[in-house]
C-alpha positions as CSV (number, residue, x, y, z in Angstrom):
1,X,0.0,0.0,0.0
2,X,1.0,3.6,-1.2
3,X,0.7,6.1,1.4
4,X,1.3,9.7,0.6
5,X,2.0,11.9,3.4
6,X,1.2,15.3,4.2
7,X,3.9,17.5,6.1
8,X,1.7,17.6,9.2
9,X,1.5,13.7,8.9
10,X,4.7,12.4,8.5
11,X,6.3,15.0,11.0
12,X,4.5,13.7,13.8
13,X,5.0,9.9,12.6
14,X,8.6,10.4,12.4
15,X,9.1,12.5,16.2
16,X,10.6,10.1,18.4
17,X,8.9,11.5,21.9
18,X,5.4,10.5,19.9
19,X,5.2,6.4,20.6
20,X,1.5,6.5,19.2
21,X,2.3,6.8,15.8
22,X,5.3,4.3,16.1
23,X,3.3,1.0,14.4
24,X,3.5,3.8,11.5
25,X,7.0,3.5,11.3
26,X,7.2,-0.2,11.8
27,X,4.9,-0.4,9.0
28,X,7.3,1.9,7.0
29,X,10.7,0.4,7.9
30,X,9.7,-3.2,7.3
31,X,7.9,-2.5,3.8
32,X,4.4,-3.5,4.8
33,X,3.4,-0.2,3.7
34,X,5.5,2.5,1.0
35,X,5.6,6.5,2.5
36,X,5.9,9.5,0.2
37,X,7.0,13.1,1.0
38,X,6.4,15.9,-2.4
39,X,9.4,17.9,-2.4
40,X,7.3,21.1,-2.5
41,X,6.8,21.3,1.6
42,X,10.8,21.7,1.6
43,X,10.5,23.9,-1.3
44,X,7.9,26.1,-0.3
45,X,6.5,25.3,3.6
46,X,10.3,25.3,4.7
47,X,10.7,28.9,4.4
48,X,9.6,30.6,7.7
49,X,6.5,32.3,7.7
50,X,7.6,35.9,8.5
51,X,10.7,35.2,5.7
52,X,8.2,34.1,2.9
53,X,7.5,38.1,1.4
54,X,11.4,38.7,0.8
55,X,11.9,35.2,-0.1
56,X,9.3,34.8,-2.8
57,X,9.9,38.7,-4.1
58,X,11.0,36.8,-7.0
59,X,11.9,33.7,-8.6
60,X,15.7,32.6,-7.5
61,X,16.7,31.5,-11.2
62,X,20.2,30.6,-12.3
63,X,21.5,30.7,-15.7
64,X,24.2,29.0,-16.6
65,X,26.9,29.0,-19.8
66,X,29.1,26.3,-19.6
67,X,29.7,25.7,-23.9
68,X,30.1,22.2,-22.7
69,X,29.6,19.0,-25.4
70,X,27.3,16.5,-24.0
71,X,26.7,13.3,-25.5
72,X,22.7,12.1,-26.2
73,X,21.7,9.1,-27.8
74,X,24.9,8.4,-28.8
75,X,25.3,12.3,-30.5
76,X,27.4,15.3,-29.4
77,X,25.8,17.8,-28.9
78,X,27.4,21.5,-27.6
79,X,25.0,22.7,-24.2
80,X,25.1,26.9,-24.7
81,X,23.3,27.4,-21.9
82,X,21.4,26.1,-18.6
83,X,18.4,27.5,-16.1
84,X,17.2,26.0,-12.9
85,X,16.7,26.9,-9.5
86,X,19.6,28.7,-7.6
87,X,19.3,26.2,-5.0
88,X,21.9,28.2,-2.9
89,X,19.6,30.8,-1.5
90,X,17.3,28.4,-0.1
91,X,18.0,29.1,3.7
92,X,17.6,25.2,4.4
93,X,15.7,23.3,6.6
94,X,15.2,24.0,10.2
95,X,16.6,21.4,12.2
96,X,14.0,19.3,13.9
97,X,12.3,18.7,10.4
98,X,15.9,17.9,8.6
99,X,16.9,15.5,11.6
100,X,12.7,14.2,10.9
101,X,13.4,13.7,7.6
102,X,16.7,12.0,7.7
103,X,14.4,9.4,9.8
104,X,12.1,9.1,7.3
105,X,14.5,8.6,4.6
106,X,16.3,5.7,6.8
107,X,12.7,3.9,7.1
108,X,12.0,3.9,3.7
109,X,10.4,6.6,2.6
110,X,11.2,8.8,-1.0
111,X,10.4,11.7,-2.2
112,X,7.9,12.8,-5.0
113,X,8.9,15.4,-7.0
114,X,6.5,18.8,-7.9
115,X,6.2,21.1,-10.5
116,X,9.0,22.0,-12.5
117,X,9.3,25.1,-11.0
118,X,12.6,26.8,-12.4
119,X,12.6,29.7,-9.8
120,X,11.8,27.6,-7.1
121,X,14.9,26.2,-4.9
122,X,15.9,23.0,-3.1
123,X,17.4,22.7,0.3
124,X,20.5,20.8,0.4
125,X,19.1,18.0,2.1
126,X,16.9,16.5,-0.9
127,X,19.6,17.3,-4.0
128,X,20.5,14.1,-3.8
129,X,18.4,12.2,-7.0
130,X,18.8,8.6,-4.9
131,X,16.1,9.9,-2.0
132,X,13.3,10.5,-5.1
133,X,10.6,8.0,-6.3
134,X,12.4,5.9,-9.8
135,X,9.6,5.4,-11.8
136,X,9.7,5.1,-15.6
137,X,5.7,5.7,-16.0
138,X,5.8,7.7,-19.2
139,X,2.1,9.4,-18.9
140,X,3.0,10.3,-14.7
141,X,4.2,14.2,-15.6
142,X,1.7,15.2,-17.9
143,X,-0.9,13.5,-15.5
144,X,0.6,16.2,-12.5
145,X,0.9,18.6,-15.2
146,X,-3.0,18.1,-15.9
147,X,-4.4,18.0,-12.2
148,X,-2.1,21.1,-11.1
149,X,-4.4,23.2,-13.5
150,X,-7.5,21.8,-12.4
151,X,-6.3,22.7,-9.1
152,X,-5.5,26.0,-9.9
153,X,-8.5,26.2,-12.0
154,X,-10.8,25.8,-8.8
155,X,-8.9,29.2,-6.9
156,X,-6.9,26.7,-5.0
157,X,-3.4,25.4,-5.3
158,X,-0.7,27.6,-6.5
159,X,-3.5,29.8,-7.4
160,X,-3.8,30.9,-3.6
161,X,-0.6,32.0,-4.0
162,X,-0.7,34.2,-7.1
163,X,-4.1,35.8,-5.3
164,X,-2.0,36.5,-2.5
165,X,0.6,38.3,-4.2
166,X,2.5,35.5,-5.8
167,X,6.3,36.5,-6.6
168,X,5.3,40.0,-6.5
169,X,4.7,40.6,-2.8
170,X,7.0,42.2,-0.8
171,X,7.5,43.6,3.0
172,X,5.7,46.5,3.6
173,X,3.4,46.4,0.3
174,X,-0.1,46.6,0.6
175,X,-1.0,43.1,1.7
176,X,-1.7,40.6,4.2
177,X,1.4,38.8,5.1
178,X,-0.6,36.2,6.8
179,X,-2.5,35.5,4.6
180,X,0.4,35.0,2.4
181,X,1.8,32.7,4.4
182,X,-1.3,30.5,4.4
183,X,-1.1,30.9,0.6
184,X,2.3,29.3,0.4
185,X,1.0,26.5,2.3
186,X,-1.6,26.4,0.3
187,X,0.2,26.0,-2.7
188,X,2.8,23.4,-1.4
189,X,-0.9,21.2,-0.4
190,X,-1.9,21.4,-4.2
191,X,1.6,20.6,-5.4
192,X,1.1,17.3,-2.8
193,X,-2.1,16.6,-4.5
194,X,-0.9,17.0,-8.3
195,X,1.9,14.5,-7.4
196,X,0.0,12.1,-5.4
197,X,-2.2,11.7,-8.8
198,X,0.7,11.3,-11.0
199,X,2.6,8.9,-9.0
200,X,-0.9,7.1,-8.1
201,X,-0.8,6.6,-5.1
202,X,-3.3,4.7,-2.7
203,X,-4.1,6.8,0.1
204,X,-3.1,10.4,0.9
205,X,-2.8,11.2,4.6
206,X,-3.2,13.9,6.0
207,X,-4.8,16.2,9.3
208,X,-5.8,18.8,7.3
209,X,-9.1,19.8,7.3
210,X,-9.2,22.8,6.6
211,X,-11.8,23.8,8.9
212,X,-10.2,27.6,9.6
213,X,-8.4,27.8,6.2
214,X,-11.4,28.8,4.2
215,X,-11.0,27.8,0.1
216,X,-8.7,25.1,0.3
217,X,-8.0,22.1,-1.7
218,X,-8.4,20.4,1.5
219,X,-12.0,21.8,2.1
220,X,-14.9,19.5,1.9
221,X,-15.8,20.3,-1.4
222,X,-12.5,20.2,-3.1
223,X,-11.9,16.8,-1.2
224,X,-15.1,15.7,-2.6
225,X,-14.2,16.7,-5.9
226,X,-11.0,15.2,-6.0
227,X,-12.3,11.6,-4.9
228,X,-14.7,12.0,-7.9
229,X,-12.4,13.1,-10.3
230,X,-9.1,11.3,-10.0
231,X,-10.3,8.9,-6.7
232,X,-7.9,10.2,-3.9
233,X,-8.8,8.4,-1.3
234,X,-8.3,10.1,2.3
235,X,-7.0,9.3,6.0
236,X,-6.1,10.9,8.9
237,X,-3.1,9.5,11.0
238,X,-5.8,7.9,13.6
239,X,-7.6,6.0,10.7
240,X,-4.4,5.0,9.0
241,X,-3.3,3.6,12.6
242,X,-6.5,1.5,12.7
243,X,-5.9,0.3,9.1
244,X,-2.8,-0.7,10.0
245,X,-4.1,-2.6,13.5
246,X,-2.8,-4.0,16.1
């Protein structure tokens, strides 16, 4: 059984003062059940909330020109130039979640990845491409590709995110920097989603409810929707304990 798991899932599985959730982590480490983390919560969630303005005021790209020759199907061919993330300015993780993760990687679980996002960067902690998901499913991107805008579609998603201010919002502008905070989270929840569908998962855990958070893709409707649409199957931590029984 595939069990994607939300950050405020697998943190609490993976403290070591919680002993409730450790038949979660005996089900992880010996296999009977497979965990997945989306690299969006380190991508996006990582970043303290009162840092998130400055840090998303734009998108941290690097361009690279390295005239190098690289060899594809068997033919050279000269690489001019390079863009991705500048993975350097990510702050990193704080460290109670990078010693939690480091626990989670040691039981078993991998990572999914998110969108593509060029402007978006890594921590250090997840560079490595042996701690992500292998799968050679050929249809898996364009199927995150397709639910990512249906998320956004609905006003949820990364779409929260652009509402809020997106990579334009800034200390002292005119906004809420609360509710921009809540609109990163946001986002990182409908990047988990959009990968959970690609890499079809089984069950997608997860405490949020989204009771306070107003339009979420964690709301009642969207949740509904989502089961209808592309069957995502929830649980909470307590129902994925009884699943997993005694």
């Amino acid at each position: 059984m595939k069990i994607t798991f939300d950050s405020n899932s697998w943190e609490k599985v993976f403290d070591p003062l919680d002993h409730d959730c450790a038949p979660v982590r005996a089900a992880l480490s010996s296999g009977r059940i497979t965990g997945f983390i989306c690299d969006a919560g380190f991508r996006i969630e990582a970043i303290r909330k009162r840092e998130r303005a400055a840090y998303f005021a734009e998108p941290a790209m690097e361009v690279q020109f390295p005239f190098s020759t690289v060899i594809k199907n068997g033919k050279p061919y000269v690489q001019i130039m390079s863009v991705g993330p500048k993975n350097e300015v990510h702050p990193g993780l704080p460290e109670v979640q990078a010693f939690k993760l480091k626990s989670a990687l040691a039981a078993g679980v991998r990572l999914m990845r998110g969108g593509a996002w060029l402007g978006l960067p890594s921590p250090v902690d997840i560079l490595d491409p042996a701690l992500f998901v292998q799968t050679s499913d050929p249809e898996g991107e364009q199927r995150q590709i397709d639910a990512a805008a249906r998320i956004e579609g609905r006003g949820v998603g990364k779409a929260a995110f652009d509402a809020a201010g997106g990579w334009n919002a800034q200390p002292g502008a005119s906004y809420n920097e609360k509710v921009f905070a809540k609109a990163c989270a946001e986002w990182a929840d409908g990047e988990l989603v959009a990968s959970h569908i690609a890499y079809r998962n089984d069950l997608l855990c997860t405490n949020d409810l989204a009771r306070a958070a107003g339009k979420s893709i964690f709301d009642a409707t969207n949740r509904a929707w989502l089961t209808t649409e592309f069957g995502v199957q929830f649980v909470t931590l307590a129902e994925l304990l009884k699943l997993l029984g005694p």
